[in-house]
C-alpha positions as CSV (number, residue, x, y, z in Angstrom):
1,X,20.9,14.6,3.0
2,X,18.0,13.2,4.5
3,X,18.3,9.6,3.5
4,X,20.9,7.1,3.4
5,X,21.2,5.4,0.2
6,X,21.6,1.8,-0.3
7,X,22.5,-0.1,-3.7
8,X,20.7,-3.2,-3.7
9,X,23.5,-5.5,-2.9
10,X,24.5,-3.2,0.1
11,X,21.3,-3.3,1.7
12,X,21.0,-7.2,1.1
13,X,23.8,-6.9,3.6
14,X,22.1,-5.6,5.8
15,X,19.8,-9.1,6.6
16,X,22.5,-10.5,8.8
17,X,21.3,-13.8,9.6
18,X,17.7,-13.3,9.0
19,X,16.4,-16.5,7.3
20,X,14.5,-17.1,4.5
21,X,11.3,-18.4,5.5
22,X,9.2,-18.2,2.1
23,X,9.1,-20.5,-0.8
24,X,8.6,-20.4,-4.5
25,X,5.2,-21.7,-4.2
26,X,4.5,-18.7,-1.4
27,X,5.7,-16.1,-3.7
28,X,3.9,-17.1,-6.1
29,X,0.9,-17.2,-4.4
30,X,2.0,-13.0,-3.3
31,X,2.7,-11.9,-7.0
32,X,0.6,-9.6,-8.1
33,X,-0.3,-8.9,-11.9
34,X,2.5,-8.9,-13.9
35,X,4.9,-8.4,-11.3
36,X,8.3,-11.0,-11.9
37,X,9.4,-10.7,-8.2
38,X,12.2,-13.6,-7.5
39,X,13.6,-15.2,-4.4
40,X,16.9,-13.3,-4.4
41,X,14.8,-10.2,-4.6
42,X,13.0,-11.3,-1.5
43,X,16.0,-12.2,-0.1
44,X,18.1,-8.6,-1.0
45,X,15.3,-6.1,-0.5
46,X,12.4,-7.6,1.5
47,X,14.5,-9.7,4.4
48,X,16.7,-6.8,5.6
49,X,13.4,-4.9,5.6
50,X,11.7,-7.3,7.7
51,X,14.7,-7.3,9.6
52,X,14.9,-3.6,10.1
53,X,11.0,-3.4,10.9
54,X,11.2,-6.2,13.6
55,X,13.5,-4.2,15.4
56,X,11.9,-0.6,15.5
57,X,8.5,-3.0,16.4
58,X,10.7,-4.4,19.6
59,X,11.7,-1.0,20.2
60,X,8.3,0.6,20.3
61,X,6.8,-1.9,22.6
62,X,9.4,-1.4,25.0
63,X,8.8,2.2,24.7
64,X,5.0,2.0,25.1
65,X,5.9,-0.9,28.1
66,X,7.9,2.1,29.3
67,X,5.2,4.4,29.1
68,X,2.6,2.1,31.1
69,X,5.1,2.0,33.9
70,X,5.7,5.4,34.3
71,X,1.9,5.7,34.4
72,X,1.0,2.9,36.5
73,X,-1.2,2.0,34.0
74,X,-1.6,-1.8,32.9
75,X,-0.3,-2.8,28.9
76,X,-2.6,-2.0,26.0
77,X,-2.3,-3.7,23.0
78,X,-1.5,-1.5,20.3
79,X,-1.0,-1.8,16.5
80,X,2.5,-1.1,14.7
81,X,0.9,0.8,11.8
82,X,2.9,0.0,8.4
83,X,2.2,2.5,5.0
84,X,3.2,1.7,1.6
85,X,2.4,4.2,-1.0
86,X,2.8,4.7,-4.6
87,X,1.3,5.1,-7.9
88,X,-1.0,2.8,-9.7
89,X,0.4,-0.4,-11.6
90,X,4.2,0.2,-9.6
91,X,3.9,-3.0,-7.3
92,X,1.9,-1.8,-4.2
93,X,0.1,-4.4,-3.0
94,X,2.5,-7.1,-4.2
95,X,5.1,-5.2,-1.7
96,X,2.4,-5.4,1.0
97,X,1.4,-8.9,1.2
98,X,5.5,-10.3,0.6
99,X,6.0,-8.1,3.7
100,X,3.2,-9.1,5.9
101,X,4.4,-12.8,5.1
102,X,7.7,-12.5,6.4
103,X,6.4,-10.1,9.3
104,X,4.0,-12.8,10.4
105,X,6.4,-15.1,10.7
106,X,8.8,-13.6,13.4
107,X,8.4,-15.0,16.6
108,X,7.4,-11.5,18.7
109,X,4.7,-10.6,16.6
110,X,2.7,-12.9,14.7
111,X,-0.6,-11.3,13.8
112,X,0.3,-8.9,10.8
113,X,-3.1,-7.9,8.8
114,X,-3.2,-6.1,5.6
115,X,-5.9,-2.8,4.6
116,X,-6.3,-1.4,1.6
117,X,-7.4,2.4,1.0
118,X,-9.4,1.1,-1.7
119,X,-12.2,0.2,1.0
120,X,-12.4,3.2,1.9
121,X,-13.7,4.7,-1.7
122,X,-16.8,6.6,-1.9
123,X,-19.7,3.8,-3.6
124,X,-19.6,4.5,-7.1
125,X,-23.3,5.9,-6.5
126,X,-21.7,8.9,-4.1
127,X,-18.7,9.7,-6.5
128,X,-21.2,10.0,-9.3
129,X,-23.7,12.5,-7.8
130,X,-20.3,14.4,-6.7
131,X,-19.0,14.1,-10.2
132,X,-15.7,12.3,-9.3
133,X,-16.0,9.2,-11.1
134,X,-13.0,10.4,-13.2
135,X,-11.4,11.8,-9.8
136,X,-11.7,7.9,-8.8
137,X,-8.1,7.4,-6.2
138,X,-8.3,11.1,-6.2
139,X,-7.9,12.7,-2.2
140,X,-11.4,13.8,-2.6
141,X,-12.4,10.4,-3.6
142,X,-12.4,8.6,-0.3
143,X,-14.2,8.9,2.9
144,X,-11.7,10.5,4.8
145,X,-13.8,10.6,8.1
146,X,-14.5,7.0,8.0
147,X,-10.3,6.3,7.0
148,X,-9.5,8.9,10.6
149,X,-12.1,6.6,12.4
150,X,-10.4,3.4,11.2
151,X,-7.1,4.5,12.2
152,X,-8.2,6.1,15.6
153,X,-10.2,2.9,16.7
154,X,-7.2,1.0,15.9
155,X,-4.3,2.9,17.9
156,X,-7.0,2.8,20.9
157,X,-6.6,-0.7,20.8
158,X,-10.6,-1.5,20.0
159,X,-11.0,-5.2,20.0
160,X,-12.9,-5.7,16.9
161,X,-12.7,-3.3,14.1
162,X,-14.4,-3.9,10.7
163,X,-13.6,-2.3,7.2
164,X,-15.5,-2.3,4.1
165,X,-14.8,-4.3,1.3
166,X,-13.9,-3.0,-2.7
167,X,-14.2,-5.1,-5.6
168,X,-11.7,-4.3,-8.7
169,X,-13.9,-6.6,-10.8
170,X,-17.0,-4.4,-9.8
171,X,-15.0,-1.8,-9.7
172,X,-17.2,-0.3,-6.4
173,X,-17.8,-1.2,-2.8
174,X,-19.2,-4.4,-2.1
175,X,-22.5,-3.9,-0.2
176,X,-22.9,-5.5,3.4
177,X,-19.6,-7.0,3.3
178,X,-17.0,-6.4,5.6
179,X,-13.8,-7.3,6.8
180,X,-12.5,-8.1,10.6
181,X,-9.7,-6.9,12.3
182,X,-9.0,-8.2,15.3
183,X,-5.9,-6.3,17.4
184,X,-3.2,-7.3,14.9
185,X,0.3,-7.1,16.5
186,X,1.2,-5.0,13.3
187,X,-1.2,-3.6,10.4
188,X,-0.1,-2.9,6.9
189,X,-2.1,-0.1,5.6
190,X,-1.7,0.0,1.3
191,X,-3.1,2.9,-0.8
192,X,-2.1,5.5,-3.4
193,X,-2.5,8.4,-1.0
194,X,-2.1,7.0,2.7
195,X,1.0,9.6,2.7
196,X,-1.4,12.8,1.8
197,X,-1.6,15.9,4.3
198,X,-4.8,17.1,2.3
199,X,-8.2,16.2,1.1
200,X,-8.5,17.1,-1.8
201,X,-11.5,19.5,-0.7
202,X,-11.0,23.7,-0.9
203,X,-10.9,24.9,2.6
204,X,-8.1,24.6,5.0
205,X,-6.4,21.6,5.4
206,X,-7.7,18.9,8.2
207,X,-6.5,19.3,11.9
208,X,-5.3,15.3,11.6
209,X,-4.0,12.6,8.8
210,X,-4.2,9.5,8.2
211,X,-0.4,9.3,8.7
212,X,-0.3,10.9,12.1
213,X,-1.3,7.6,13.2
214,X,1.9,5.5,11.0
215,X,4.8,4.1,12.7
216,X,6.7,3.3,9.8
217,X,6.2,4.2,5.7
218,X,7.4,2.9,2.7
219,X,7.0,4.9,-0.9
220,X,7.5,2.4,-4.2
221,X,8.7,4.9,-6.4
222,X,10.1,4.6,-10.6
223,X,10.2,6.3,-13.2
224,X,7.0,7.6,-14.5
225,X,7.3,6.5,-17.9
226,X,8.0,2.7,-16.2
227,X,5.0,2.6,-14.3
228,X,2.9,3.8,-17.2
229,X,3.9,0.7,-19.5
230,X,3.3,-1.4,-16.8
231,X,-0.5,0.3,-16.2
232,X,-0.8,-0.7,-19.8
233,X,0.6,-4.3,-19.7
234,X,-2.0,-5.0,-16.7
235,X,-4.5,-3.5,-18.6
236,X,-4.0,-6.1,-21.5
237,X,-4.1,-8.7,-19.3
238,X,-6.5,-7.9,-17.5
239,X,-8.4,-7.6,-21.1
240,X,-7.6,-11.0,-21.7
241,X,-8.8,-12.3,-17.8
242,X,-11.1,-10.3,-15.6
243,X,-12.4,-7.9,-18.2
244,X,-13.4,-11.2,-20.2
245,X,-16.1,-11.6,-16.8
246,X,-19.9,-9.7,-18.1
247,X,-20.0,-8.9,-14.8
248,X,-17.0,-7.3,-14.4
249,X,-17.1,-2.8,-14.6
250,X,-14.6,-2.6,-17.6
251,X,-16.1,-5.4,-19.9
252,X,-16.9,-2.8,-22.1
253,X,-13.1,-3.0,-22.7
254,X,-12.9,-6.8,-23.1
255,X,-13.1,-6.9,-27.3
256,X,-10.7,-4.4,-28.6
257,X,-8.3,-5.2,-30.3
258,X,-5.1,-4.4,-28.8
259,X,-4.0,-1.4,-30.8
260,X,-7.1,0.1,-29.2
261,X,-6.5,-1.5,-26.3
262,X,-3.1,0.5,-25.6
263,X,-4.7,3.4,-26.8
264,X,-7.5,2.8,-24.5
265,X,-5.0,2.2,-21.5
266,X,-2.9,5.0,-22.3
267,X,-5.4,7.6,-22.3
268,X,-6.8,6.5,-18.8
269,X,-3.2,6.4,-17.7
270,X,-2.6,10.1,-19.1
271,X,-6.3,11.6,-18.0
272,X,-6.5,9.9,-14.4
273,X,-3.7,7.9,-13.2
274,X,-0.5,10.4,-14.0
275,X,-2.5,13.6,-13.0
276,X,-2.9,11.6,-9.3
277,X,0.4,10.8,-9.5
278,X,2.1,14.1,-10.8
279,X,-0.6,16.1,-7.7
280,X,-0.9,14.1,-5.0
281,X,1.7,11.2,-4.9
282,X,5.1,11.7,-5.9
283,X,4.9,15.3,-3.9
284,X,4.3,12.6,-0.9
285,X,7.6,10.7,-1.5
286,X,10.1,12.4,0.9
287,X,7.3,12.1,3.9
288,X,8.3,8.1,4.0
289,X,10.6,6.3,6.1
290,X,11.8,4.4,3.3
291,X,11.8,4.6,-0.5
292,X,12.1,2.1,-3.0
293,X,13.0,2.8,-6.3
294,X,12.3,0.1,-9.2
295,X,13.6,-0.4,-12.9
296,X,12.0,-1.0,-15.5
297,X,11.7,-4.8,-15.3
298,X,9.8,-4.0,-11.7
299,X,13.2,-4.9,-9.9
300,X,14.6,-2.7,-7.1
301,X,17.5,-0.8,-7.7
302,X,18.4,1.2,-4.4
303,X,16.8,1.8,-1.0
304,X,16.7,4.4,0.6
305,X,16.4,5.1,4.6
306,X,15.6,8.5,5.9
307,X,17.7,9.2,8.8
308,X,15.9,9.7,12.6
């Protein structure tokens, strides 16, 4: 077997004395859409993690402190590159920023910033004249070049790096607006297909991917037919909230009623979202370092730790 498997309670365990250094009012601040993460599931799941990530971040500096020596050469700052992948709607980016909080606040490394993939989309102008609006989270979708770039500026250790910006509520990239990254100690890099070893273009496959450059990866992984209900729950409330804004891409959406609603949701889920996740995500799972796997009240179950 290639991972160790962990039932919740065993890998709470597994914390030791880390302590608890978030609040009710800080995970609430973290939760995203829908999501019902609790306290004890911070404490089970997410401390041990941060636990187990502090350590393989020690041990790689003292490896790359190593390496410097050897080399005579003086230390360069380099980022600890963290991946969390999985489908649409499974709890992503909720995963992402709980983790950078309890990352940041270790002693050893405080300056953990967060990426998402979603900045590096195609502008909605590009994926139309390419005909990939409905291919939108698809491989092809993204500007692999500029992604490679990102990632090889980073590891280099270039001071200032900047990333552009995507709007869910526009549903595109925002124009002229970018964010700064500035040598993190650790970066969290969050998409749907940060695990991919293609693509999505015919040809052969390209020479380097975006997770040659990871140190560590995480997959959120449930069962299919979980994380399409919970597409279509978001989708009802974001119906109800963002969709509400005439600004906003999907307002279109904002008067249903909800039996068209879920129909509405459902049929994106089915045409789009589980055709990504069927093709290019789940096939991505065993390539983390960790997976793990979530009911269907969006609580994990088991953890699993591929072996070195």
């Amino acid at each position: 077997m290639r991972y160790i498997q962990f039932t919740k309670e065993d890998w709470g365990r597994l914390r030791a004395a880390t302590p608890l250094t978030l609040t009710e009012l800080d995970l609430a601040e973290l939760r995203g859409i829908n999501e019902r993460i609790s306290l004890e599931e911070v404490t089970l799941v997410y401390l041990p993690l941060s636990r187990l990530l502090n350590l393989y971040v020690a041990a790689t500096q003292r490896l790359r402190q190593t390496t410097d020596t050897f080399l005579g050469a003086l230390p360069a700052p380099v980022s600890y590159v963290i991946a969390i992948a999985g489908s649409v709607a499974v709890g992503k980016s909720t995963a992402a920023r709980v983790i950078q909080a309890l990352l940041s606040r270790w002693p050893n490394h405080p300056r953990v910033d967060l990426v998402t993939t979603d900045g590096f989309l195609y502008p909605n102008s590009v994926l139309e004249s390419k005909g990939l609006m409905n291919r939108k989270g698809f491989p092809e979708s993204y500007d692999q070049r500029a992604l490679l770039n990102f990632m090889q500026d980073l590891k280099s250790g270039q001071p200032t790096l900047e990333v552009p910006v995507y709007s869910h509520e526009a549903y595109d990239i925002v124009p002229d607006k970018r964010k700064i990254i500035e040598q993190p100690d650790i970066m969290i890099v969050e998409g749907l297909n940060v695990l991919q070893t293609t693509d999505g273009r015919r040809g052969p496959p390209p020479r380097t991917f975006v997770s040659d450059f990871f140190d560590f990866s995480i997959f959120m992984d449930a069962q299919e037919n979980y994380v399409r209900q919970w597409y279509v729950d978001r989708f009802l409330t974001f119906q109800k909230t963002v969709f509400q804004n005439p600004s906003s891409y999907f307002h279109r959406y904002a008067n249903l009623n909800r039996d068209d609603a879920v129909s509405t949701a459902a049929q994106i889920w089915e045409s789009i979202n589980a055709v990504n996740l069927r093709q290019n995500i789940l096939p991505t799972r065993e390539r983390a370092h960790l997976i793990l796997e979530k009911a269907s009240d969006h609580s994990v179950t088991s953890v699993k730790l591929r072996k070195l």
